[in-house]
FIKOLZA-1660 file (N, C-alpha, C; in steps of 0.1 Angstrom, whole numbers, plus 5000, padded with zeros to 4 digits):
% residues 129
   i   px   py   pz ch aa at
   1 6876 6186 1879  A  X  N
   1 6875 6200 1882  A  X CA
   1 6869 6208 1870  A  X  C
   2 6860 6217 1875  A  X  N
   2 6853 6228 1860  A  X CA
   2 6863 6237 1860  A  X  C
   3 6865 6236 1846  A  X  N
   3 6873 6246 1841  A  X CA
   3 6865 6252 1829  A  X  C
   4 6867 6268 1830  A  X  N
   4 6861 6271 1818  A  X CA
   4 6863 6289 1817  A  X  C
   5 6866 6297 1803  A  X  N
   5 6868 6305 1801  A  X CA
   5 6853 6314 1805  A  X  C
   6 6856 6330 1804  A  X  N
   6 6851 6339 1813  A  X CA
   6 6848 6344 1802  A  X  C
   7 6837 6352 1796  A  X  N
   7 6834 6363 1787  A  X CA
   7 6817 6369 1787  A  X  C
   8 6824 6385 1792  A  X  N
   8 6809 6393 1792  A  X CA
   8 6815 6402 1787  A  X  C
   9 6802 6408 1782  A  X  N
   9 6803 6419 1770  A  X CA
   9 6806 6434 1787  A  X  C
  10 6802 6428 1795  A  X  N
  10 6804 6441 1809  A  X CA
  10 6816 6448 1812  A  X  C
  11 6825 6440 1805  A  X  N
  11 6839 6440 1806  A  X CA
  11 6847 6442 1793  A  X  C
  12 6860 6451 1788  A  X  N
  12 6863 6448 1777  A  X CA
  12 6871 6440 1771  A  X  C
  13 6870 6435 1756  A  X  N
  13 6873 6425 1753  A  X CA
  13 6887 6423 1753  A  X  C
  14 6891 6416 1757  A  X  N
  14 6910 6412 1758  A  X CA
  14 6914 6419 1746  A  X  C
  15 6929 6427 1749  A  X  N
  15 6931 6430 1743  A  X CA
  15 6943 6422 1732  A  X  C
  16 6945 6414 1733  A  X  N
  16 6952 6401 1728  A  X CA
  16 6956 6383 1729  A  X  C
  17 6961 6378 1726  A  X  N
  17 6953 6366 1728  A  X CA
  17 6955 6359 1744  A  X  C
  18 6945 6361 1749  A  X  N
  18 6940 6359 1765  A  X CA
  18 6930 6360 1765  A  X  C
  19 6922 6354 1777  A  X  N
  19 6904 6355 1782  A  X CA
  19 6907 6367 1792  A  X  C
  20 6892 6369 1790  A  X  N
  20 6888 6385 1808  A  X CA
  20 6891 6377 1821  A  X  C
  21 6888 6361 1819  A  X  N
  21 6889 6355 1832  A  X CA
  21 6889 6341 1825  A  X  C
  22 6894 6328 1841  A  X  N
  22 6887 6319 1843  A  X CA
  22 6883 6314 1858  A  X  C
  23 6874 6302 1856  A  X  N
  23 6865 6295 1866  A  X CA
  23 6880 6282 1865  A  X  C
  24 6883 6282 1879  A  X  N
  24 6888 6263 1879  A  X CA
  24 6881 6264 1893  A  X  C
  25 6872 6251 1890  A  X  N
  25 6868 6246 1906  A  X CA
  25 6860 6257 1910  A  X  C
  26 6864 6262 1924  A  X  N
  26 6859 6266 1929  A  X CA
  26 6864 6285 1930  A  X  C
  27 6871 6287 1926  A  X  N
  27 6880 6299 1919  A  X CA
  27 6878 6303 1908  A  X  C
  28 6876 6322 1907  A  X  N
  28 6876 6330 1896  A  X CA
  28 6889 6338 1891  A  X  C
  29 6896 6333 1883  A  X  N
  29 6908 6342 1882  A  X CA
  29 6903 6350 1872  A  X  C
  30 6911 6366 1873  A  X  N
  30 6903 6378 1861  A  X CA
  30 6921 6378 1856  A  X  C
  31 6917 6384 1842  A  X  N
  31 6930 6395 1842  A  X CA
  31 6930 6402 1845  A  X  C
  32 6945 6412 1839  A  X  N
  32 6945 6425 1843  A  X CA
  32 6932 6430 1835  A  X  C
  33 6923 6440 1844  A  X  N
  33 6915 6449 1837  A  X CA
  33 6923 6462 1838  A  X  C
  34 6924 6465 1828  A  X  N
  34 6926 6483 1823  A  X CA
  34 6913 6490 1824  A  X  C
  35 6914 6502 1822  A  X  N
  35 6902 6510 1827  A  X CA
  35 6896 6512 1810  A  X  C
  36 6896 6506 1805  A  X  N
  36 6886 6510 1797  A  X CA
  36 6873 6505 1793  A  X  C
  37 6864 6514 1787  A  X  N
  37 6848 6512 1790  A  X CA
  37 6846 6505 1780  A  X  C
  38 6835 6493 1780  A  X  N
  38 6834 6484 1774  A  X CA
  38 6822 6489 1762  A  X  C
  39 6815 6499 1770  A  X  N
  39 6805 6502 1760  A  X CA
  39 6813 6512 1746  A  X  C
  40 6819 6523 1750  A  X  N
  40 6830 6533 1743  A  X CA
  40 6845 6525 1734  A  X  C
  41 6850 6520 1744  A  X  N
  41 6863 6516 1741  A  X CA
  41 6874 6525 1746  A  X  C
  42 6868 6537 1750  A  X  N
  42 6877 6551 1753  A  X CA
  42 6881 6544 1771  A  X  C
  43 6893 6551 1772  A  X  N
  43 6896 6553 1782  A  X CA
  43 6894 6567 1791  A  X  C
  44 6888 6568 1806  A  X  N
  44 6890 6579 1815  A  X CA
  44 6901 6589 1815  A  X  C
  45 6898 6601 1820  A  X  N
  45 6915 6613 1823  A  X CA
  45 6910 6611 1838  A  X  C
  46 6924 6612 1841  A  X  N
  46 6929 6608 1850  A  X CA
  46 6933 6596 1864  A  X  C
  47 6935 6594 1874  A  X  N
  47 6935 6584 1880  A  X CA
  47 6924 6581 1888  A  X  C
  48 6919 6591 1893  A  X  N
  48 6904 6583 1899  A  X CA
  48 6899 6578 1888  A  X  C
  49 6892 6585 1880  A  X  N
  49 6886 6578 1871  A  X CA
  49 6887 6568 1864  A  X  C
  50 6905 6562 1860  A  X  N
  50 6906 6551 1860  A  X CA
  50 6905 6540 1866  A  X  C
  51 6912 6540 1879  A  X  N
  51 6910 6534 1892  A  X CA
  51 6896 6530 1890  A  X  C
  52 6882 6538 1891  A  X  N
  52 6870 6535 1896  A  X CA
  52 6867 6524 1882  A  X  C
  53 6870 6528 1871  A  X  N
  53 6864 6519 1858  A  X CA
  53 6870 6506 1861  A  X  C
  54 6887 6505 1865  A  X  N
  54 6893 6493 1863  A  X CA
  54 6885 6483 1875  A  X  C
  55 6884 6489 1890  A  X  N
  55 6877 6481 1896  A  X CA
  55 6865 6481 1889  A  X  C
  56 6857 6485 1882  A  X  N
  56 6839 6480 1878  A  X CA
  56 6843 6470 1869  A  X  C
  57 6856 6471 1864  A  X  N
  57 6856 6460 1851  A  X CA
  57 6864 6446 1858  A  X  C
  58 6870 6449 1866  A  X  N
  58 6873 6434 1880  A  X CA
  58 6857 6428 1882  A  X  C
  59 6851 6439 1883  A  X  N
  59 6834 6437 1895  A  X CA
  59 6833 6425 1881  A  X  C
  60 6829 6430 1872  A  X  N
  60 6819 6426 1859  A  X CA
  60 6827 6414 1853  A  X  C
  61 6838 6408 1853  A  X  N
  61 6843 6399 1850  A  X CA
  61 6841 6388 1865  A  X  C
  62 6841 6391 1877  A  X  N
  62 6844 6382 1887  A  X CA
  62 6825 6376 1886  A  X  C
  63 6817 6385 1883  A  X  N
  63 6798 6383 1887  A  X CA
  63 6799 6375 1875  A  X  C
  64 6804 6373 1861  A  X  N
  64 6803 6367 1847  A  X CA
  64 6809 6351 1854  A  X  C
  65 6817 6354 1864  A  X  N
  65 6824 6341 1866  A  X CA
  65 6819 6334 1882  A  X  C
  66 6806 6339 1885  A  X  N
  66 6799 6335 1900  A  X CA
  66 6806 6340 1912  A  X  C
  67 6815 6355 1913  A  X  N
  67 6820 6358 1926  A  X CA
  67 6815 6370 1922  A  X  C
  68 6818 6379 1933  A  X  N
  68 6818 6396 1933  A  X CA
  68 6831 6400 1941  A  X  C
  69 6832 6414 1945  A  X  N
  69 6843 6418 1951  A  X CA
  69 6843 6415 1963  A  X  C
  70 6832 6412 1972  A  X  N
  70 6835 6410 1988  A  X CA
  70 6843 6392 1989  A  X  C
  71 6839 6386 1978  A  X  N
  71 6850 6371 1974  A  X CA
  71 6863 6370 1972  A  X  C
  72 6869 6383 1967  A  X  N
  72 6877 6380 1962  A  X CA
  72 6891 6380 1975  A  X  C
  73 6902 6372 1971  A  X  N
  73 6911 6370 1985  A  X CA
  73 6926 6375 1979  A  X  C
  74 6926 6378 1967  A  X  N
  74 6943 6385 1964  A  X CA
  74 6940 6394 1954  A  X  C
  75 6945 6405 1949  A  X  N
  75 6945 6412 1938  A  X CA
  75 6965 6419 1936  A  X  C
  76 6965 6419 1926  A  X  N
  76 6975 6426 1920  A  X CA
  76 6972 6440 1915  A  X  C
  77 6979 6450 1914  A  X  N
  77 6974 6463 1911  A  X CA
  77 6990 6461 1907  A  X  C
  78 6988 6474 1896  A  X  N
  78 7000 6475 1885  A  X CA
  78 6995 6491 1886  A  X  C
  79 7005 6499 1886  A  X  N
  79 7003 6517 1886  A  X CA
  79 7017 6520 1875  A  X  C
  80 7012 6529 1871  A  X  N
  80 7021 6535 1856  A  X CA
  80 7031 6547 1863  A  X  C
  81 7027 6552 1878  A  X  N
  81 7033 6563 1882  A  X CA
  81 7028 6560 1901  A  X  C
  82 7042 6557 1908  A  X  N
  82 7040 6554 1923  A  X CA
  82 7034 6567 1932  A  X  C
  83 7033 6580 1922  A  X  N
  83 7030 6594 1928  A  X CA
  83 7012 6590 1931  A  X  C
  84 7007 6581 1921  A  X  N
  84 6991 6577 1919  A  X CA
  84 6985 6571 1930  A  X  C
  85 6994 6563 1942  A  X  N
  85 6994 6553 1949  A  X CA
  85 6981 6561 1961  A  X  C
  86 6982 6572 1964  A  X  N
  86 6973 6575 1974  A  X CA
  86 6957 6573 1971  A  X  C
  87 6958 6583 1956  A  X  N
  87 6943 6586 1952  A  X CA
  87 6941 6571 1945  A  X  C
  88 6949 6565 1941  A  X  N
  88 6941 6546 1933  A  X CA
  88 6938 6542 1948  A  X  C
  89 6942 6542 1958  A  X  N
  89 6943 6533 1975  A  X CA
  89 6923 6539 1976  A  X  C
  90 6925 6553 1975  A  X  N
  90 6912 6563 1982  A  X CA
  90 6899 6552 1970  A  X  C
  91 6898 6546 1957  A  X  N
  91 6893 6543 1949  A  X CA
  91 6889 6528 1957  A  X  C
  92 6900 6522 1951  A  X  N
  92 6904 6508 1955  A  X CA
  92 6897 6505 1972  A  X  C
  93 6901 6512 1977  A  X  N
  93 6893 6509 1993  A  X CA
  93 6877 6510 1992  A  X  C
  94 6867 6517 1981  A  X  N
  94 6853 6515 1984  A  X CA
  94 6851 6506 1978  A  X  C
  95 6859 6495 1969  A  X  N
  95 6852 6486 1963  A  X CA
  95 6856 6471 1967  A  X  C
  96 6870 6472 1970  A  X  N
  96 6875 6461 1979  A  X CA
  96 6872 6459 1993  A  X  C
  97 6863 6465 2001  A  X  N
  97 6865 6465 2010  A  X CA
  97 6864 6451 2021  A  X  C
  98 6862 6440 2017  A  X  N
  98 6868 6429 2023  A  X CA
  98 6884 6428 2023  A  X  C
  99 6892 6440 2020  A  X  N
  99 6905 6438 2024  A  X CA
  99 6914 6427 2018  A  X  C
 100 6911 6423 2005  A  X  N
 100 6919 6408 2004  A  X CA
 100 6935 6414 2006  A  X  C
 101 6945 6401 2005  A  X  N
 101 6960 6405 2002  A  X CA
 101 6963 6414 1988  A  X  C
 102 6969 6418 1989  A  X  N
 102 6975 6426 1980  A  X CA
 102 6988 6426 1977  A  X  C
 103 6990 6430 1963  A  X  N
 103 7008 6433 1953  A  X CA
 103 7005 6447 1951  A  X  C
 104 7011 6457 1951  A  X  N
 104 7006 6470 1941  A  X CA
 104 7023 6473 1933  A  X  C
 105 7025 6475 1927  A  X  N
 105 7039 6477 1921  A  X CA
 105 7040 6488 1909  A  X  C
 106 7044 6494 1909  A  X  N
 106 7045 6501 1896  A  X CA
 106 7053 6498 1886  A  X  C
 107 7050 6506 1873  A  X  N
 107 7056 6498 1861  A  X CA
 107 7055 6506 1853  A  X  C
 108 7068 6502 1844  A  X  N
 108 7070 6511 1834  A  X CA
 108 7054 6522 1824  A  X  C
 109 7052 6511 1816  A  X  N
 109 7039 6513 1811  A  X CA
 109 7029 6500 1808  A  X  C
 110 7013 6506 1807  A  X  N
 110 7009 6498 1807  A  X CA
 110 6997 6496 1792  A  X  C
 111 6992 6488 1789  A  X  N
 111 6983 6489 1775  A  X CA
 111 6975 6502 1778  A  X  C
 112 6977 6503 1761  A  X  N
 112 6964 6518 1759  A  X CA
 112 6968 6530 1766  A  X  C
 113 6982 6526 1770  A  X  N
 113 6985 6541 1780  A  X CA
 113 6977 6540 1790  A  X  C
 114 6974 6535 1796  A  X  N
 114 6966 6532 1814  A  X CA
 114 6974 6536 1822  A  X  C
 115 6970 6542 1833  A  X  N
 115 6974 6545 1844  A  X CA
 115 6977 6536 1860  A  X  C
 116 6964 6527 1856  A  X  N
 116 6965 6515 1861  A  X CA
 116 6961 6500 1861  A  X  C
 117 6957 6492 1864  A  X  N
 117 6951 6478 1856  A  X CA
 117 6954 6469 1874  A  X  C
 118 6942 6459 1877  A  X  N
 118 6938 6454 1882  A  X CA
 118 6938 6442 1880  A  X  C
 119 6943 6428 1884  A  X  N
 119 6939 6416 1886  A  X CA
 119 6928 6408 1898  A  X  C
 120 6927 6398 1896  A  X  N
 120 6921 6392 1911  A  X CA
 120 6914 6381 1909  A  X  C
 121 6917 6373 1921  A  X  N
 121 6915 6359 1924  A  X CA
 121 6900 6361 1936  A  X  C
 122 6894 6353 1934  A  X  N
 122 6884 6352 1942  A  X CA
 122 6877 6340 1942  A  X  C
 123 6871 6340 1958  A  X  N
 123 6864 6320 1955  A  X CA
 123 6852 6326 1953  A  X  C
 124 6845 6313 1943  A  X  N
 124 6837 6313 1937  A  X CA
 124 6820 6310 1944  A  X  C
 125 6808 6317 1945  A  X  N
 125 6801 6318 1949  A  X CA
 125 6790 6309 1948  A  X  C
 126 6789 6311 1934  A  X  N
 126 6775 6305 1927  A  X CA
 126 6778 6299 1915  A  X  C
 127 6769 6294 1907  A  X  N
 127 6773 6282 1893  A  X CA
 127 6769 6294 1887  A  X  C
 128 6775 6294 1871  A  X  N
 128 6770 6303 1863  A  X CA
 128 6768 6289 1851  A  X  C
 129 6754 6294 1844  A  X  N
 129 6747 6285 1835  A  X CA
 129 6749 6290 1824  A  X  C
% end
């Protein structure tokens, strides 16, 4: 089975010792992405705006690893505050919208002070060279 670590500059760079993703087989696992911008390093105010970066940085790690979001079949979602759960859902629904299974759970805190942070599993589309 291919196994192999995940790394695009589209995405930011782990923030300790971990990869953005891997490829086994025929599956992309990501990490948690946090919402921060890969070009900046800064993070967004507020929860839409997190929400929307953390999914583009899911997108940009799962396309580095030959899937996109209509592939992917589970995600975990981590929220820093369960009051957030409506407006991250309103985010979260334009980009997931193949519906995979879902966790959403909230939690104490999360790196960089994030509001929220994203995982996801997805099968694998295409070979990346």
């Amino acid at each position: 089975m291919e196994k192999s670590i995940i790394s695009t500059p589209k995405a930011p760079d782990a923030i300790g010792p971990y990869s953005q993703g891997w490829i086994a087989g025929s599956m992309v696992y990501t990490s948690g992405q946090v919402p921060v911008d890969p070009a900046s390093g800064e993070i967004p105010s507020g929860i839409t705006a997190q929400a929307e970066r953390s999914c583009q940085n899911v997108a940009a790690v799962l396309e580095a690893g030959g899937a996109a979001l209509q592939d992917v079949i589970k995600t975990t979602c981590f929220l820093a505050d369960m009051e957030d759960f409506a407006a991250f859902n309103e985010v979260y629904a334009r980009y997931f919208t193949s519906k995979p299974a879902r966790s959403c759970v909230a939690v104490r805190e999360l790196p960089k002070g994030a509001l929220c942070e994203i995982e996801a599993i997805a099968i694998r589309r295409n070979s990346v060279s």
